[in-house]
N, C-alpha and C positions, 0 to 999 in steps of 0.2 A: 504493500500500500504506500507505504514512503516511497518510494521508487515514482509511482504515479501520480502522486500529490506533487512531487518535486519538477517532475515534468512540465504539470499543470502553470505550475509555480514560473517557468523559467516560459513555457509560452505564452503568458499571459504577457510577462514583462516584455518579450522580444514586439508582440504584437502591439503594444500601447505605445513600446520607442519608435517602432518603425512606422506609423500609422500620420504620426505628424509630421510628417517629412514628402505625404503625400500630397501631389500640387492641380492632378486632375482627374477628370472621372476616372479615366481610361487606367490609371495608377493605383485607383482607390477599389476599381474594381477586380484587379492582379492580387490586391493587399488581401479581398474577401476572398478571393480561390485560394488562394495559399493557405488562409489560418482558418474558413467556414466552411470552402468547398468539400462535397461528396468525398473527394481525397484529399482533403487539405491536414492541415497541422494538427487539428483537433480531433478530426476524426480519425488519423491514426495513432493518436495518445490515447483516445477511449480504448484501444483496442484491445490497453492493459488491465480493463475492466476483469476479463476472464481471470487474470490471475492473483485479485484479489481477495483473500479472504472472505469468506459470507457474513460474517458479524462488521465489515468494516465495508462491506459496498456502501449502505446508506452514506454513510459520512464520505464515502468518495467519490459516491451519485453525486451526491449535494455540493461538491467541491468543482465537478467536472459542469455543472450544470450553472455554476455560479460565473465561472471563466467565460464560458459560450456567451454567455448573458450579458459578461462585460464587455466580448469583441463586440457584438451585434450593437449594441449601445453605441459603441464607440463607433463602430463603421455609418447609422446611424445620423449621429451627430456630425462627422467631419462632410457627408453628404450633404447634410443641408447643408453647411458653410459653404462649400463648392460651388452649391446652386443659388445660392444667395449671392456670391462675390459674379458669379455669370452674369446672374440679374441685374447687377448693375452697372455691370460692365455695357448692357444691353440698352443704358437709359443712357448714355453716352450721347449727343446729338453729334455725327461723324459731317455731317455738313456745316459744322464749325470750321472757320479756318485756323490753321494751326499757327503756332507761335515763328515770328521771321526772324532769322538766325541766318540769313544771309543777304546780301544788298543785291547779289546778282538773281536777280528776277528775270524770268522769262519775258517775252513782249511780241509784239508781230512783228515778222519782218516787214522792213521798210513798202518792199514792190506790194505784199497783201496788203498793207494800212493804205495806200493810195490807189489801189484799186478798190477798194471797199470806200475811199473818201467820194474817187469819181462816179462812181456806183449812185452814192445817196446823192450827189449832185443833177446826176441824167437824173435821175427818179422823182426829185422836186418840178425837172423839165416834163416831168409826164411819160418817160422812157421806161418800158419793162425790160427785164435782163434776160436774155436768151445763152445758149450755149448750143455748141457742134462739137465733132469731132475731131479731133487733132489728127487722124490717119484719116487724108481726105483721095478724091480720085479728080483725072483728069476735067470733069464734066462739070464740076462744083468748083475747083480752083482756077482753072481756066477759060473752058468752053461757053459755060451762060455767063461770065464777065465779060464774055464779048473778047477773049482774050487770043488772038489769031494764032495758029500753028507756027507761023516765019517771026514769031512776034520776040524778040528777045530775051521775056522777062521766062520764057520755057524751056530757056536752053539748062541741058542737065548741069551745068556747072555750077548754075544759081538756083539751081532746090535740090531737095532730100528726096531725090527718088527711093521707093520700096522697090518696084517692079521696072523694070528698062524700058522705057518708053519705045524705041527702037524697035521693039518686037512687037508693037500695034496691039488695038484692045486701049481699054481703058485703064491705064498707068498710075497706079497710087503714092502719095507722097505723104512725106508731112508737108502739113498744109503752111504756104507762104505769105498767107494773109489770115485776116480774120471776114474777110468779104466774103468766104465759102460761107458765111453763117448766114447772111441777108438773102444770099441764093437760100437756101434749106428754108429760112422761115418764109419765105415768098412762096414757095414749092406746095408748103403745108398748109398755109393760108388760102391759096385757090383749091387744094384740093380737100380742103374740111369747111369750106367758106364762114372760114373764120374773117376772111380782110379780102384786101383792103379796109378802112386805112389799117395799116400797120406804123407801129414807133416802138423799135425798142434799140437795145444797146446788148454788145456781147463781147463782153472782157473776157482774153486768152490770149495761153501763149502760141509763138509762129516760128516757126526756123527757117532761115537762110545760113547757107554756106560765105557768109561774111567774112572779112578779114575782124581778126578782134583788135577795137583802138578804145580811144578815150570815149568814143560817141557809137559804137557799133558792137555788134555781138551775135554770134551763131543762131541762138535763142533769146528771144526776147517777149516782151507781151506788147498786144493791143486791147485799143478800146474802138469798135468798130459802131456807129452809129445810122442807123435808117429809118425813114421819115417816107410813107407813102400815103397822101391823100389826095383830092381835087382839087387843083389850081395852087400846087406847092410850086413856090419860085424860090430864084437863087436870094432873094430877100428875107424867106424866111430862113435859110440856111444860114446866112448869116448873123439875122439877130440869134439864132441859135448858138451859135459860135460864140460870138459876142458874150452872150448873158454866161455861155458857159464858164468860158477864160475868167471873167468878172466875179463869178460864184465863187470861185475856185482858190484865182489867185488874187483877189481884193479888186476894189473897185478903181482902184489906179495901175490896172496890168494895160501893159499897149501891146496892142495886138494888132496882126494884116493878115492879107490875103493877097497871092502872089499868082497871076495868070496860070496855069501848068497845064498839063496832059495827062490822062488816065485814059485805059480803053473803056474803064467802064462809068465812067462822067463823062457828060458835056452839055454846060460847060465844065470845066476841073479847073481846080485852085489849090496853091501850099497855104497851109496855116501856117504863119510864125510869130511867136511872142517873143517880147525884146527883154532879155531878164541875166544877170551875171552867175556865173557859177564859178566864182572864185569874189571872197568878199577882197572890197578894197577894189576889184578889176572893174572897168565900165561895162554895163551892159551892153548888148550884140543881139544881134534878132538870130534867133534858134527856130530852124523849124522843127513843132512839133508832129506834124502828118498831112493827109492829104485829102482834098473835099470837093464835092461838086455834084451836080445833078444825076441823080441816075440815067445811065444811057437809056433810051427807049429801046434800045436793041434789049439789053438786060431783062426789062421788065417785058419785051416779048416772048424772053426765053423761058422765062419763068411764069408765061400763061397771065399774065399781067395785060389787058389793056392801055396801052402808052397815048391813045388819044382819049380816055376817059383820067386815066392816074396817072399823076407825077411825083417825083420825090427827088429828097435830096440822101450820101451817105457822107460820113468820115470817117475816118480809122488814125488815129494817135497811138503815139508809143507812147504807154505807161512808164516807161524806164525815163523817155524824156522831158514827159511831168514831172515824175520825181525829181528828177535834179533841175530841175525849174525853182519846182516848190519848195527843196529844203537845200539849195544851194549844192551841188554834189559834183565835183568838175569831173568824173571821168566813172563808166558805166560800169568799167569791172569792179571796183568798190562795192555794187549794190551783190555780186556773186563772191566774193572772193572770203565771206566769211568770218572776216575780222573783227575780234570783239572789241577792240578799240574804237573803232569806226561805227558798228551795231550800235555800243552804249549810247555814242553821242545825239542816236537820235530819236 
């Protein structure tokens, strides 16, 4: 019987040390298989019940039945605490923000904050925002721009052929403008007779095989604008311009408009705003992109009416806003990733 009492004695204490050392369910429920389970600690110290004396079982009944009593207790009690400190681990509001322990914060890049500026500015103009696809085909970047096969701007050297043009079929690139978008929405507009009028805006990026300078780059973004209703003249193209530049860059930006050629305006014009990008240096007229009537060929190609509908487009580089807007003398700055250059702005 001593034997078994001493047992009792030494599992009792091992299970009460080791019980509070326990930190979760999954430990607390290893703790009850070891010293309560079917084969646990307790149930093979009973097992010395056989070889006790018959005048001394009661008192080692009552000894072996008192231990059990106090794991169970104890397993228990550490249980609630467990589900209790869960609980309120649970009343936590995790959409608190946490404490700042550092000054370098994330932020937008510069090209998304100014196209999301030019965004909400088309949008006061009454412009919705559309999107295309950046792997465009011959028929959508070229052919309804009214853009002729002998015509320069198709030669493979100045775009991102996918497919070789060379081998006939209709030739996919990345797309060299964002003018493939005002084709697409024209396309979808006569064919769900949603529009005419049409007005919206479609900010993305465009690749040419550029050389990379201060003012150029392989990939870059635009901000492509289209405006189709009855009796649209180059008058309102330009108060549109006008109010834009003005929204934009304050009500003392000077701004022009310089005769040019597009296949797919006419008449076409450059936009340029006269603004430094180097402080201390005099301002310079920059052009920012280019504008003018939609060709009527265009909008015949696209099922459009050109003796009932007129319209004007633009298309701006987003890169050459930015550094308008915040002063920035040279474009690979805005790609080159420098957090020097990031913080400042």
């Amino acid at each position: 019987m001593a034997d078994l009492l001493s047992t009792l004695d030494d599992l009792e204490r091992d299970a009460m040390s080791t019980i509070g050392a326990v930190a979760d369910p999954e430990a607390l429920e290893a703790w009850r298989i070891e010293y309560l389970g079917s084969k646990g600690r307790l149930k093979a110290a009973l097992a010395g019940m056989k070889d006790v004396p018959k005048e001394h079982k009661p008192k080692a009944g009552q000894r072996s039945n008192a231990v059990k009593a106090a794991l169970e207790a104890a397993f228990k009690k550490h249980k609630a605490k467990l589900e209790s400190g869960s609980a309120s681990l649970t009343g936590i509001d995790l959409t608190e923000p946490g404490l700042i322990t550092s000054r370098n914060l994330g932020r937008q890049h510069i090209i998304t904050r100014v196209r999301d500026e030019l965004v909400e500015v088309c949008a006061r103009l009454g412009f919705d925002v559309v999107e295309g696809p950046e792997l465009e085909d011959d028929e959508h970047n070229f052919i309804k721009l009214n853009i002729p096969e002998e015509h320069p701007a198709r030669d493979p050297i100045d775009n991102f052929y996918i497919d070789d043009p060379s081998l006939g079929g209709q030739a996919r690139m990345l797309r060299s403008q964002t003018s493939t978008v005002q084709i697409r929405v024209m396309e979808q507009a006569v064919k769900d007779g949603s529009g005419p009028p049409i007005k919206v805006i479609s900010p993305g990026r465009v690749y040419r095989p550029d050389t990379v300078d201060a003012t150029h780059a392989f990939m870059f973004h635009q901000l492509e604008g289209l405006y189709i209703d009855r009796n649209v003249s180059l008058v309102d193209l330009k108060s549109t311009l006008f109010q834009f530049a003005r929204a934009y860059f304050g009500p003392d930006a000077e701004v022009r408009l310089r005769p040019s050629f597009f296949p797919f305006t006419e008449p076409s014009a450059e936009f340029d705003m006269k603004f430094s990008l180097r402080p201390g240096k005099p301002a310079e007229w920059i052009e920012l992109g280019g504008c003018g009537m939609v060709d009527p060929n265009v909008l015949q190609a696209c099922g459009i009416d050109p003796e009932i509908w007129s319209g004007f487009a633009w298309g701006f580089g987003i890169e050459r806003l930015a550094m308008g807007k915040y002063g920035i003398p040279d474009i690979r700055m805005l790609f080159e990733n420098d957090v020097r250059f990031l913080n400042q702005l």
